[in-house]
mmCIF entry with sequence, helices, sheets and N, C-alpha, C, O atoms, coordinates in Angstrom:
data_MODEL
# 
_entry.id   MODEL 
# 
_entity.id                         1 
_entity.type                       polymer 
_entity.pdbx_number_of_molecules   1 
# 
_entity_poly.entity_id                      1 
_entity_poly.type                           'polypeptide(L)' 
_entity_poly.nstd_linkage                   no 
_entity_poly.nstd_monomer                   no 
_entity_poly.pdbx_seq_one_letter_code       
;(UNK)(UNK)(UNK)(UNK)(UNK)(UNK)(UNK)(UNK)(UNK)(UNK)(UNK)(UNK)(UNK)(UNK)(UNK)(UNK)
(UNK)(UNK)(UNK)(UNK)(UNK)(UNK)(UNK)(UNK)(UNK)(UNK)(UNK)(UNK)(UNK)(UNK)(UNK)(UNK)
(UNK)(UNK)(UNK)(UNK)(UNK)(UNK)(UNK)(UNK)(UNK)(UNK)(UNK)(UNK)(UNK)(UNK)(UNK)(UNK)
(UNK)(UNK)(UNK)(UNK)
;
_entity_poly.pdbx_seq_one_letter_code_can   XXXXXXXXXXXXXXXXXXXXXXXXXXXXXXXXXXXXXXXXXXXXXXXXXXXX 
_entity_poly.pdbx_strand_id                 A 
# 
loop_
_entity_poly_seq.entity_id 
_entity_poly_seq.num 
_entity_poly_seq.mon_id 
_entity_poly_seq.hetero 
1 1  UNK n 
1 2  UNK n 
1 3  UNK n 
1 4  UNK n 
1 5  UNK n 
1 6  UNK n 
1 7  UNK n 
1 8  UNK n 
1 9  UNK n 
1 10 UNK n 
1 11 UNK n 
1 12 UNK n 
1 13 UNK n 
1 14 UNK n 
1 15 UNK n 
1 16 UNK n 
1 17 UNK n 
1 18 UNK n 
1 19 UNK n 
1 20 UNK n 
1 21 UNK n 
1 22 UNK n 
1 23 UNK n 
1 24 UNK n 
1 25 UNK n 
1 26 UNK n 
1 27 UNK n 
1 28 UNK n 
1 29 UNK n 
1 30 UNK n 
1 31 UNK n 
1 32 UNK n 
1 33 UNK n 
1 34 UNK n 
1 35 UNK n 
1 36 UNK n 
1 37 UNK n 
1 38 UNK n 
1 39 UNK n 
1 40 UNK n 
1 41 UNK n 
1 42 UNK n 
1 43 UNK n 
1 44 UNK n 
1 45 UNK n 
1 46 UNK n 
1 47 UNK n 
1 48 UNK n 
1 49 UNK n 
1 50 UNK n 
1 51 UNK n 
1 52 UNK n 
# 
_struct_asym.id          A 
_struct_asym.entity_id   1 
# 
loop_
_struct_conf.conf_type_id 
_struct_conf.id 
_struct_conf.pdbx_PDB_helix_id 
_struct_conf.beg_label_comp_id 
_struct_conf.beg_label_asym_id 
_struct_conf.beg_label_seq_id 
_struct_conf.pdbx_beg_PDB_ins_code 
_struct_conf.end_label_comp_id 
_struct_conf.end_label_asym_id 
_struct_conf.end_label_seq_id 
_struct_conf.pdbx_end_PDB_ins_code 
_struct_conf.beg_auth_comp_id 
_struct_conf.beg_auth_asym_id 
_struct_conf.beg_auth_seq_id 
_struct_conf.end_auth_comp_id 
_struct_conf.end_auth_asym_id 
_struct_conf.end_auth_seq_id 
_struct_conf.pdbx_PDB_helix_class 
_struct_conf.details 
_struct_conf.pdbx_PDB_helix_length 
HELX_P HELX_P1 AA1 UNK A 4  ? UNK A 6  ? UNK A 4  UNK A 6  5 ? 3 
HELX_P HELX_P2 AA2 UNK A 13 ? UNK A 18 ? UNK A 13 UNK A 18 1 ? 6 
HELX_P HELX_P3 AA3 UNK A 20 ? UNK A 23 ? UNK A 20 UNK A 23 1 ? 4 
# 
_struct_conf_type.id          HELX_P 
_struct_conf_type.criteria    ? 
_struct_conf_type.reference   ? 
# 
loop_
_atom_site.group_PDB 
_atom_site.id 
_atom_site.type_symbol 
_atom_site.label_atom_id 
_atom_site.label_alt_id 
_atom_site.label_comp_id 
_atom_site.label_asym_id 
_atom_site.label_entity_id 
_atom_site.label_seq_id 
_atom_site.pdbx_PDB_ins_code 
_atom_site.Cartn_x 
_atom_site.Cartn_y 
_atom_site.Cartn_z 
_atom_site.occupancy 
_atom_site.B_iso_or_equiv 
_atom_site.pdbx_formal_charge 
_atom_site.auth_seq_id 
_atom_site.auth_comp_id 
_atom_site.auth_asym_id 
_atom_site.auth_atom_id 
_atom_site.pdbx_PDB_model_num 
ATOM 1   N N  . UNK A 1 1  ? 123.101 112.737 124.737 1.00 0.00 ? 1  UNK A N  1 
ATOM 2   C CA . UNK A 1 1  ? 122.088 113.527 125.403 1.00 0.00 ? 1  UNK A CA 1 
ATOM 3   C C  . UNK A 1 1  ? 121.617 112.830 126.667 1.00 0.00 ? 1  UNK A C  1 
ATOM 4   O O  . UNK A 1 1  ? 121.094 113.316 127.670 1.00 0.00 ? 1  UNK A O  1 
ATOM 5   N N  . UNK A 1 2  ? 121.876 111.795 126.426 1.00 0.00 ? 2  UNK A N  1 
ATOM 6   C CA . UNK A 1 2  ? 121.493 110.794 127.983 1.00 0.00 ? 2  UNK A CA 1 
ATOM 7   C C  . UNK A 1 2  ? 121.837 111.310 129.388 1.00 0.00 ? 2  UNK A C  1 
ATOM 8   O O  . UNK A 1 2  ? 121.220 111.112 130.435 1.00 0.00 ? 2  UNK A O  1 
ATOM 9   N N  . UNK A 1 3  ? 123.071 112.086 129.158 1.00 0.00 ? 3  UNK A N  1 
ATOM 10  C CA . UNK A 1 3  ? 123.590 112.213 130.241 1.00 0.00 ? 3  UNK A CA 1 
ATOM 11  C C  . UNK A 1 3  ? 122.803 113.422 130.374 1.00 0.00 ? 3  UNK A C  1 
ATOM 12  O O  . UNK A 1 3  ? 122.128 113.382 131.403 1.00 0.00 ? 3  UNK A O  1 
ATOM 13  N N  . UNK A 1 4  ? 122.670 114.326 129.799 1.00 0.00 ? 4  UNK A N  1 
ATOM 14  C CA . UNK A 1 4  ? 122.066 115.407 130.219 1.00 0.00 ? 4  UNK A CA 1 
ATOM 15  C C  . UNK A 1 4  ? 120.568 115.605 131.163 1.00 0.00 ? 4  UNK A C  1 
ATOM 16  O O  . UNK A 1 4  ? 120.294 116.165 132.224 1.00 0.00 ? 4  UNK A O  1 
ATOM 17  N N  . UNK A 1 5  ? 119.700 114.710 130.003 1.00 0.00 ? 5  UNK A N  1 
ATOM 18  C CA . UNK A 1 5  ? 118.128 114.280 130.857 1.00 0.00 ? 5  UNK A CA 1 
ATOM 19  C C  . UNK A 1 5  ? 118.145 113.376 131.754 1.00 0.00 ? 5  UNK A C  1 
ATOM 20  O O  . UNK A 1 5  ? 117.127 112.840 132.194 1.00 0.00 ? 5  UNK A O  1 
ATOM 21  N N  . UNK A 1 6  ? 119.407 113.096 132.143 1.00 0.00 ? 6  UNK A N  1 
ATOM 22  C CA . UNK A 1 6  ? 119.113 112.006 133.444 1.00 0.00 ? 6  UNK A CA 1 
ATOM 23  C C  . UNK A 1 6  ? 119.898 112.656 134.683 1.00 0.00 ? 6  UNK A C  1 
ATOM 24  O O  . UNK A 1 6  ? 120.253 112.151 135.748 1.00 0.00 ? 6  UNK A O  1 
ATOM 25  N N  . UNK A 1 7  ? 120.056 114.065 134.129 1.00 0.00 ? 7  UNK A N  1 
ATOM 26  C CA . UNK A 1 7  ? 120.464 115.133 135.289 1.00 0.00 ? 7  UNK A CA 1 
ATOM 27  C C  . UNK A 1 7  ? 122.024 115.263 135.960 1.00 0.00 ? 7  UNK A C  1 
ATOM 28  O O  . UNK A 1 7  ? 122.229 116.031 136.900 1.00 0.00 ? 7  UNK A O  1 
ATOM 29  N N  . UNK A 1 8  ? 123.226 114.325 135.298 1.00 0.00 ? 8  UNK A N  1 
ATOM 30  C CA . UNK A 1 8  ? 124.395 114.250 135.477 1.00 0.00 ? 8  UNK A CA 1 
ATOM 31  C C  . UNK A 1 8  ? 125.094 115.563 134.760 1.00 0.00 ? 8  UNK A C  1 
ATOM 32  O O  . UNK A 1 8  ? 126.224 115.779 135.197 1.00 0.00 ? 8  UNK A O  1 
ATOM 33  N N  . UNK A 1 9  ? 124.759 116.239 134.011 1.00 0.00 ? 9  UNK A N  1 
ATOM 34  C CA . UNK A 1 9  ? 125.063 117.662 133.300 1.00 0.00 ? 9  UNK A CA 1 
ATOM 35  C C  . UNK A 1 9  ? 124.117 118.091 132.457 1.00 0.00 ? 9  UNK A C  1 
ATOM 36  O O  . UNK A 1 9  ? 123.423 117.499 131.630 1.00 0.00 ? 9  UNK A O  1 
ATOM 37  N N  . UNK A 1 10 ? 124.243 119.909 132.999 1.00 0.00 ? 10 UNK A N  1 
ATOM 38  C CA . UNK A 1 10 ? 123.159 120.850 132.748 1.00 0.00 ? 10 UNK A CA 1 
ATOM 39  C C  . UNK A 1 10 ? 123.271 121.103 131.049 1.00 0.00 ? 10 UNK A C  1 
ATOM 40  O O  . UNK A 1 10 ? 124.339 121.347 130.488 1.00 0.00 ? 10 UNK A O  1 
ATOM 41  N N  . UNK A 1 11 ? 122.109 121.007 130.434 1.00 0.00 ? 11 UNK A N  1 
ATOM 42  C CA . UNK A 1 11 ? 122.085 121.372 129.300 1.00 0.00 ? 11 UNK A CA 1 
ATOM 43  C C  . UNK A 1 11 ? 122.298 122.522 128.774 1.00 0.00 ? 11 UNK A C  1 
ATOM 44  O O  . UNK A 1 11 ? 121.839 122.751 127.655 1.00 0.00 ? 11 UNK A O  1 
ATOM 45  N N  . UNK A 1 12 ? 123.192 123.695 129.607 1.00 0.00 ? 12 UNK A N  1 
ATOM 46  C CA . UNK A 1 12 ? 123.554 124.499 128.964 1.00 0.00 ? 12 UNK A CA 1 
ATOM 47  C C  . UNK A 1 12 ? 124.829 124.111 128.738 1.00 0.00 ? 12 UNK A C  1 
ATOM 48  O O  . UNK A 1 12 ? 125.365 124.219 127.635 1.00 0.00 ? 12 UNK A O  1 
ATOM 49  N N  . UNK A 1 13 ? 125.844 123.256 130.597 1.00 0.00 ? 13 UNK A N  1 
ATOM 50  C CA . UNK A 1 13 ? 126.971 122.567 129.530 1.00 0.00 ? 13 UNK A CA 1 
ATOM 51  C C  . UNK A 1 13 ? 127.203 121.799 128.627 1.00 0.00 ? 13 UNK A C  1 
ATOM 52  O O  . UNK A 1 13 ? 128.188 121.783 127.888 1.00 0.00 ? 13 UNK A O  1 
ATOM 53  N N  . UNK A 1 14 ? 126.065 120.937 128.642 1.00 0.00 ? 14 UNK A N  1 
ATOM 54  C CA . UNK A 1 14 ? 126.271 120.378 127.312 1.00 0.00 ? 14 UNK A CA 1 
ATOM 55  C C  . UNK A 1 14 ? 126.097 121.073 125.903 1.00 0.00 ? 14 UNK A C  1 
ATOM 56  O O  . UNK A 1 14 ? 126.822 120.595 125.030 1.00 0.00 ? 14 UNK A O  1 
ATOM 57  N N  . UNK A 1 15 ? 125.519 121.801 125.633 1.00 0.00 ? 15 UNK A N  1 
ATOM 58  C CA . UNK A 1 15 ? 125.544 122.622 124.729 1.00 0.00 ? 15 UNK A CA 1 
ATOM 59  C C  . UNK A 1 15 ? 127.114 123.122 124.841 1.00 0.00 ? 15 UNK A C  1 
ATOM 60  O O  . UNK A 1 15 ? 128.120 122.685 124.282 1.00 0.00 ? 15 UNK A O  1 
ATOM 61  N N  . UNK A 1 16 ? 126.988 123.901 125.515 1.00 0.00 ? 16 UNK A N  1 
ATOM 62  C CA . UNK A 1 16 ? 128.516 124.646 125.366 1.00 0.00 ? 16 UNK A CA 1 
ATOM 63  C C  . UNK A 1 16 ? 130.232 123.347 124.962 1.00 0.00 ? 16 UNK A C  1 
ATOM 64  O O  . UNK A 1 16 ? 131.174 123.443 124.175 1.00 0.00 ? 16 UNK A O  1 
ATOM 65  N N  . UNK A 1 17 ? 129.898 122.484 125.823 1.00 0.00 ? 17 UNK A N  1 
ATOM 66  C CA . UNK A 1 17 ? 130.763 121.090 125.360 1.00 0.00 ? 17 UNK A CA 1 
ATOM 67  C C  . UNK A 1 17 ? 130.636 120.674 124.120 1.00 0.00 ? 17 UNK A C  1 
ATOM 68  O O  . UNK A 1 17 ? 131.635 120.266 123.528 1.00 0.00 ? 17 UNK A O  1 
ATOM 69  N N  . UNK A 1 18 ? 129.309 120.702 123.461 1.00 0.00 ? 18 UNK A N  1 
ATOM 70  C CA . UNK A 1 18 ? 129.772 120.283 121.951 1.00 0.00 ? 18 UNK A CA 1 
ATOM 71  C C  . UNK A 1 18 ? 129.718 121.127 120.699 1.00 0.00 ? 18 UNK A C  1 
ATOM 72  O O  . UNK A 1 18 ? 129.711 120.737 119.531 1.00 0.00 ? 18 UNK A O  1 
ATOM 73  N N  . UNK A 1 19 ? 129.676 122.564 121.247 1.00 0.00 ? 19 UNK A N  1 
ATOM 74  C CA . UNK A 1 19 ? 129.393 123.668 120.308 1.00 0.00 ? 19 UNK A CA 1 
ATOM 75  C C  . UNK A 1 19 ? 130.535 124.532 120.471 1.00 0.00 ? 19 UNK A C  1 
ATOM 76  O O  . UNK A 1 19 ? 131.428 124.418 119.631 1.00 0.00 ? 19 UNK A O  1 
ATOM 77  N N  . UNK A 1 20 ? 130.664 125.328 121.342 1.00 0.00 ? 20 UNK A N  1 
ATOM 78  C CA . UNK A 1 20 ? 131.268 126.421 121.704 1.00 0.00 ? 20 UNK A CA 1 
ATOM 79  C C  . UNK A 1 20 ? 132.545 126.078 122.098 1.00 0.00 ? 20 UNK A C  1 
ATOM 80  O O  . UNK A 1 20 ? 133.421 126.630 121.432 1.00 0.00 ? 20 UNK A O  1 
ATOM 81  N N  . UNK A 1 21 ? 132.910 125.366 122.942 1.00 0.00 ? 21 UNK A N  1 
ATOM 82  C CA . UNK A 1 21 ? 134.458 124.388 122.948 1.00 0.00 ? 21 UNK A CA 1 
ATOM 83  C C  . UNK A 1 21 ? 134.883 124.476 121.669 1.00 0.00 ? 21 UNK A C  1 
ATOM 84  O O  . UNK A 1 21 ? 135.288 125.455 121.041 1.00 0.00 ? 21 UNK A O  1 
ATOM 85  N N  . UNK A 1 22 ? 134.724 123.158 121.296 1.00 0.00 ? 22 UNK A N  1 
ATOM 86  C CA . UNK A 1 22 ? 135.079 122.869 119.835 1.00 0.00 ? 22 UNK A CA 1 
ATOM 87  C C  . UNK A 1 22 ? 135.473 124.265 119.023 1.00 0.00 ? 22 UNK A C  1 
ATOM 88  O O  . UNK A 1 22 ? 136.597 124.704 118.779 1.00 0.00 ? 22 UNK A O  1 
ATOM 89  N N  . UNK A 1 23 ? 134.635 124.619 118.806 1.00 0.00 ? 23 UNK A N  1 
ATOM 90  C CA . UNK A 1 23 ? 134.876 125.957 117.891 1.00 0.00 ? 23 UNK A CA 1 
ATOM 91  C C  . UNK A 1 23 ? 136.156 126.786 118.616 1.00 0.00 ? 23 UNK A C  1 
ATOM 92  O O  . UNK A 1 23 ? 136.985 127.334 117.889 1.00 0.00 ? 23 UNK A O  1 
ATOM 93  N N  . UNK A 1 24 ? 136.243 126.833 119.679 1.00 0.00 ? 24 UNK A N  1 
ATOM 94  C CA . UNK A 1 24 ? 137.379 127.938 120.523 1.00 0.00 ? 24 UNK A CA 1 
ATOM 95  C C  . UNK A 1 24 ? 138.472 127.075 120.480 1.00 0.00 ? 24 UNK A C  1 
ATOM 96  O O  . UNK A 1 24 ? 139.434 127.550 121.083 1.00 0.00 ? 24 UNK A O  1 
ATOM 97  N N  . UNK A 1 25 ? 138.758 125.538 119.787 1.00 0.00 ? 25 UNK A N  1 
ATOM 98  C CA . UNK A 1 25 ? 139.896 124.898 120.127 1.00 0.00 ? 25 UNK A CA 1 
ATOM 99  C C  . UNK A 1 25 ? 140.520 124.673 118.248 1.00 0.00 ? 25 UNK A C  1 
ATOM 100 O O  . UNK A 1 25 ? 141.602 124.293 117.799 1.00 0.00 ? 25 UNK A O  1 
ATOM 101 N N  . UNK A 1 26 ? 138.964 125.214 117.442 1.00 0.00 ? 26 UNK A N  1 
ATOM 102 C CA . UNK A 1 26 ? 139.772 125.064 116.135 1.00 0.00 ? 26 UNK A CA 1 
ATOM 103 C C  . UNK A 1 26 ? 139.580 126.897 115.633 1.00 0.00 ? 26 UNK A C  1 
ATOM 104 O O  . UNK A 1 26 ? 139.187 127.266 114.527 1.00 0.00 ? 26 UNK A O  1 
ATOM 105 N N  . UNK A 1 27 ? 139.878 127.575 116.496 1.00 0.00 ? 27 UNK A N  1 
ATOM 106 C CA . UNK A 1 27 ? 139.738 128.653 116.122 1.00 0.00 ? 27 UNK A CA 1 
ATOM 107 C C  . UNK A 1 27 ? 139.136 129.624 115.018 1.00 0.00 ? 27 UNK A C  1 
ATOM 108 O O  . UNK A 1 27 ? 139.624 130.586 114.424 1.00 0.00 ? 27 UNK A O  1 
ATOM 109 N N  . UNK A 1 28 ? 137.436 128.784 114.948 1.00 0.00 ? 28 UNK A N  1 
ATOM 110 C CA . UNK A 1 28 ? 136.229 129.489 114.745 1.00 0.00 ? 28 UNK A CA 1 
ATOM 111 C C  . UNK A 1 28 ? 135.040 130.325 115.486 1.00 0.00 ? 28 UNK A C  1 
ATOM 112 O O  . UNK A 1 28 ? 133.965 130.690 115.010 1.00 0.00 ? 28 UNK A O  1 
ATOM 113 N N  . UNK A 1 29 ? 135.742 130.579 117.243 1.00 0.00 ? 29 UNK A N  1 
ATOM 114 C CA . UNK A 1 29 ? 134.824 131.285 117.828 1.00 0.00 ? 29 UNK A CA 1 
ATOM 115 C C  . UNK A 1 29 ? 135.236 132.994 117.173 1.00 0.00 ? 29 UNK A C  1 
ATOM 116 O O  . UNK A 1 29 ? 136.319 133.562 117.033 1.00 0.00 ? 29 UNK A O  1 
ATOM 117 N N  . UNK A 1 30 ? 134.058 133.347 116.932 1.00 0.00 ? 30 UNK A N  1 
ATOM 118 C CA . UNK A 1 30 ? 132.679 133.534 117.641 1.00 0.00 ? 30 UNK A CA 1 
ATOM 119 C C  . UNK A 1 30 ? 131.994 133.220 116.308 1.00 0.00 ? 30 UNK A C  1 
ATOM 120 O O  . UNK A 1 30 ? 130.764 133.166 116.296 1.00 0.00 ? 30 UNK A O  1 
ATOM 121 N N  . UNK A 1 31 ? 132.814 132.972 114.985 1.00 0.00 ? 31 UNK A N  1 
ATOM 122 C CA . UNK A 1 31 ? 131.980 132.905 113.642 1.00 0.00 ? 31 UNK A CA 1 
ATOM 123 C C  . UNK A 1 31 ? 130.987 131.274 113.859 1.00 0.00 ? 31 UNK A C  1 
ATOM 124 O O  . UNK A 1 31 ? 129.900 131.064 113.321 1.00 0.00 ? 31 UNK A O  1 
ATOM 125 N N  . UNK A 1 32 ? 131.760 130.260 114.813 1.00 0.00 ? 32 UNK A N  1 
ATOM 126 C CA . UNK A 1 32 ? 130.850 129.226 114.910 1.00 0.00 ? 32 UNK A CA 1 
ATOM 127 C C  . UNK A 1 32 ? 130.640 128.976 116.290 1.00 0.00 ? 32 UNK A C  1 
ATOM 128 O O  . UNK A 1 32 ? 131.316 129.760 116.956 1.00 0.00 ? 32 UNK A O  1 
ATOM 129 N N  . UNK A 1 33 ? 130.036 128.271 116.919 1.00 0.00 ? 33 UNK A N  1 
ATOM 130 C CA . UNK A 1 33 ? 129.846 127.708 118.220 1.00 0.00 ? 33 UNK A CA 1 
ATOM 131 C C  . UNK A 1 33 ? 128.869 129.046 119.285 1.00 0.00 ? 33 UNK A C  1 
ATOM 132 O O  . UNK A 1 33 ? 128.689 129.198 120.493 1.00 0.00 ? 33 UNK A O  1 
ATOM 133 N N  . UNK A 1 34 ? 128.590 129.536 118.470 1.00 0.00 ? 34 UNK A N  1 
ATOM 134 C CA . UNK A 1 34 ? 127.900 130.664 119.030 1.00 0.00 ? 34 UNK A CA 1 
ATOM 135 C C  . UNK A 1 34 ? 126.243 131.309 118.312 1.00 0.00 ? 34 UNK A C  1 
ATOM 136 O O  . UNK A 1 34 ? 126.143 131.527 117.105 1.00 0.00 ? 34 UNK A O  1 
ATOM 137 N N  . UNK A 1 35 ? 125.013 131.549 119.335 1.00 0.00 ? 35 UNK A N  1 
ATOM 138 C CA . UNK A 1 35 ? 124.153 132.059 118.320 1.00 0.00 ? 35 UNK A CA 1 
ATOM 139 C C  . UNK A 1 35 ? 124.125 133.774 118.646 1.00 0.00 ? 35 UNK A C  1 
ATOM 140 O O  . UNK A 1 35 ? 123.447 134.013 119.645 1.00 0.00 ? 35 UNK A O  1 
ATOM 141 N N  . UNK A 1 36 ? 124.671 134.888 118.061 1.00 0.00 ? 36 UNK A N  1 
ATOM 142 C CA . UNK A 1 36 ? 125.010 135.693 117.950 1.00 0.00 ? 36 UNK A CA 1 
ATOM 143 C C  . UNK A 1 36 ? 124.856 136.622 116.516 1.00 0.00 ? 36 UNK A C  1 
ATOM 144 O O  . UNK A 1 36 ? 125.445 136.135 115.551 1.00 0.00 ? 36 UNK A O  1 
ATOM 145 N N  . UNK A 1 37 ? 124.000 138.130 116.236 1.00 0.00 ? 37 UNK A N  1 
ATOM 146 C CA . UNK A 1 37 ? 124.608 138.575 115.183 1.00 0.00 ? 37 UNK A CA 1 
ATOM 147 C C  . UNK A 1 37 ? 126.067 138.474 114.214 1.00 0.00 ? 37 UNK A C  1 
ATOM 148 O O  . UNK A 1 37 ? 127.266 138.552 114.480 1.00 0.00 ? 37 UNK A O  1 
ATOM 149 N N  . UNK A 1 38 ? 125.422 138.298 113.199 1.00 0.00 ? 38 UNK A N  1 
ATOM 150 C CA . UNK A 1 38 ? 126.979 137.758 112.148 1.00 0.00 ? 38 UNK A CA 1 
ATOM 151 C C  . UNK A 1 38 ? 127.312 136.827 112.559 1.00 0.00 ? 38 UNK A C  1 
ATOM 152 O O  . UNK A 1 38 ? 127.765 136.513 111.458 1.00 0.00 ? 38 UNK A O  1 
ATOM 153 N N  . UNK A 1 39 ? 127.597 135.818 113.279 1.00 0.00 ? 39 UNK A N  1 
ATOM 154 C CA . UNK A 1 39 ? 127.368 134.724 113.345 1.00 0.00 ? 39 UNK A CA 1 
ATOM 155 C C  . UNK A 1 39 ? 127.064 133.436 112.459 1.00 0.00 ? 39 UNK A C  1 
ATOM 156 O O  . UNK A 1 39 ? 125.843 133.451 112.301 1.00 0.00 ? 39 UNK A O  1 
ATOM 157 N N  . UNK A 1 40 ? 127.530 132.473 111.890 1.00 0.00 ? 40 UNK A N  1 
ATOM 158 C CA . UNK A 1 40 ? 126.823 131.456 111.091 1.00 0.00 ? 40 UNK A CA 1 
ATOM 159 C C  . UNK A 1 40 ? 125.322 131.204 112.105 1.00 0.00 ? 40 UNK A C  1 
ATOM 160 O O  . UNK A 1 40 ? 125.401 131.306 113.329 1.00 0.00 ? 40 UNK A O  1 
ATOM 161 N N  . UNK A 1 41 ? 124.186 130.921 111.510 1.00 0.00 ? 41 UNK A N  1 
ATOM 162 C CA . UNK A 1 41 ? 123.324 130.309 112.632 1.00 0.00 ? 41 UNK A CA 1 
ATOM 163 C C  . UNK A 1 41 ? 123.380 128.812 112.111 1.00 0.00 ? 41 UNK A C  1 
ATOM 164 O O  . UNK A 1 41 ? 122.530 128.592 111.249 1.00 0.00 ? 41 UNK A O  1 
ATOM 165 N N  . UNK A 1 42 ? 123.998 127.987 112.360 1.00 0.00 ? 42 UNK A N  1 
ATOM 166 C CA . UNK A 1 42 ? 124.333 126.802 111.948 1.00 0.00 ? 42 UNK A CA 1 
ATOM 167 C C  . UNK A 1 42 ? 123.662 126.020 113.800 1.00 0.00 ? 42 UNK A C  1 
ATOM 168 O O  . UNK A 1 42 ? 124.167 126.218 114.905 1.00 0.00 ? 42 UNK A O  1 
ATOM 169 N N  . UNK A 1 43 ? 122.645 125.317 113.513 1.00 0.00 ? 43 UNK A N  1 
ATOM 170 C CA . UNK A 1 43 ? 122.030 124.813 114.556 1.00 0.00 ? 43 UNK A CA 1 
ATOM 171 C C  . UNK A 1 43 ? 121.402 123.538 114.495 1.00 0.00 ? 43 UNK A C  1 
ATOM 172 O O  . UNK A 1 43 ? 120.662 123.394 113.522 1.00 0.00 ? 43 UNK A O  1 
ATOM 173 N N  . UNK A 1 44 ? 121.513 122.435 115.387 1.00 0.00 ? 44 UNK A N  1 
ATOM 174 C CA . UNK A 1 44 ? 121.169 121.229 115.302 1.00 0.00 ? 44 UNK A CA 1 
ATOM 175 C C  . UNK A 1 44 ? 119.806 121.335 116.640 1.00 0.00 ? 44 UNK A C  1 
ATOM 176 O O  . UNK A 1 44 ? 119.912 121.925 117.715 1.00 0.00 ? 44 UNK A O  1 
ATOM 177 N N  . UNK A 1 45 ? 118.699 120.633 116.171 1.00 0.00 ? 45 UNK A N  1 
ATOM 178 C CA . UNK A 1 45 ? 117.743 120.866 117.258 1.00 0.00 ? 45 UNK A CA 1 
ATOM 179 C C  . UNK A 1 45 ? 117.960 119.099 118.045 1.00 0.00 ? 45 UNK A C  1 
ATOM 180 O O  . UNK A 1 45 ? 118.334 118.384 117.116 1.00 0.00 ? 45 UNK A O  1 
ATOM 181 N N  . UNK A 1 46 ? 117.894 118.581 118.839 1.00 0.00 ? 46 UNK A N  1 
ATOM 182 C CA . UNK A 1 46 ? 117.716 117.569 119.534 1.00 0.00 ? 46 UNK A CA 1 
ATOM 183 C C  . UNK A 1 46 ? 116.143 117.166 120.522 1.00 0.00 ? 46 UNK A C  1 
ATOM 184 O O  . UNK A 1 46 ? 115.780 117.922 121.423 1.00 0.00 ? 46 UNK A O  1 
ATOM 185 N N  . UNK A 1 47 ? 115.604 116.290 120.273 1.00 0.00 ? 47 UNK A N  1 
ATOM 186 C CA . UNK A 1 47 ? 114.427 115.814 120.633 1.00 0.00 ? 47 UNK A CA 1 
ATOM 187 C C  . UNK A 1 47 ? 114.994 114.240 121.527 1.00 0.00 ? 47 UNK A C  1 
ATOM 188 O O  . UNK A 1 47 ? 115.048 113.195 120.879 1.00 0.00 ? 47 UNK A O  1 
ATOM 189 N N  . UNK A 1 48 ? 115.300 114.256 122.724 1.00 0.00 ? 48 UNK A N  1 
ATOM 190 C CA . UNK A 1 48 ? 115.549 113.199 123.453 1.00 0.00 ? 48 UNK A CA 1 
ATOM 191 C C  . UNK A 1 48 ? 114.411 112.757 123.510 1.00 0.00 ? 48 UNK A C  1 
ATOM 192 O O  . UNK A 1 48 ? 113.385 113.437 123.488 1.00 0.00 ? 48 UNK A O  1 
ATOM 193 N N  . UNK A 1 49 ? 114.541 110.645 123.649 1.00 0.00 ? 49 UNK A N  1 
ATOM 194 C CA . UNK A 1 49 ? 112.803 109.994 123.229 1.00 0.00 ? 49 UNK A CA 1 
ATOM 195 C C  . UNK A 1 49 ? 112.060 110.194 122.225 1.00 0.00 ? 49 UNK A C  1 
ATOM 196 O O  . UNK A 1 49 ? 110.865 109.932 122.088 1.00 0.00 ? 49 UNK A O  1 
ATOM 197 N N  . UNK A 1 50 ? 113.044 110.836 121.260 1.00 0.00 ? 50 UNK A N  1 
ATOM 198 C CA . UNK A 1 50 ? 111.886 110.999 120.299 1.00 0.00 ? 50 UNK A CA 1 
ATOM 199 C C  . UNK A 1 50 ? 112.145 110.056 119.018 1.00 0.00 ? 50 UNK A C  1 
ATOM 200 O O  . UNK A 1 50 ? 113.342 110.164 118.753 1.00 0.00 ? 50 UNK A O  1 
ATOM 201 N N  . UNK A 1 51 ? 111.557 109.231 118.168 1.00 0.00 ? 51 UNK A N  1 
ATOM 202 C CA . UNK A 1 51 ? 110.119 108.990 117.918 1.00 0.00 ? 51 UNK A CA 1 
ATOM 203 C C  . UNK A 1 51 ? 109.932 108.033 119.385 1.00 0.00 ? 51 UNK A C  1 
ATOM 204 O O  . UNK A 1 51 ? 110.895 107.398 119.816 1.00 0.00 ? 51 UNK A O  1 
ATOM 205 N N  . UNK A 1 52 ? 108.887 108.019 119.930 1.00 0.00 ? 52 UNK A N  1 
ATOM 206 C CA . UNK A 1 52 ? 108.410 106.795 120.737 1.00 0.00 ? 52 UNK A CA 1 
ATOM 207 C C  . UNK A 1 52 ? 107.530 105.921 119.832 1.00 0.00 ? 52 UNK A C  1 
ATOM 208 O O  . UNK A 1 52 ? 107.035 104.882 120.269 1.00 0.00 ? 52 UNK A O  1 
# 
């Protein structure tokens, strides 16, 4: 996530780089890597700095 909050890539590509890729290269899009009706909602939340 470092790279993202220190402004070297937009957090929507990063999202899409470790979600939506992946899934389209093991041929689970659109059932994974996606938040969409029917859809798994399978979701990781990320808190950069967090605990301080």
């Amino acid at each position: 996530m470092r790279a993202s909050t220190g402004g070297r890539i937009a957090v929507t590509d990063f999202v899409r780089n470790m979600s939506q890729n992946p899934a389209k290269t093991f041929g689970l899009y659109p059932q994974k890597g996606t938040l969409r009706p029917g859809s798994d909602a399978d979701m990781v939340l990320v808190a950069p700095g967090w605990p301080r």
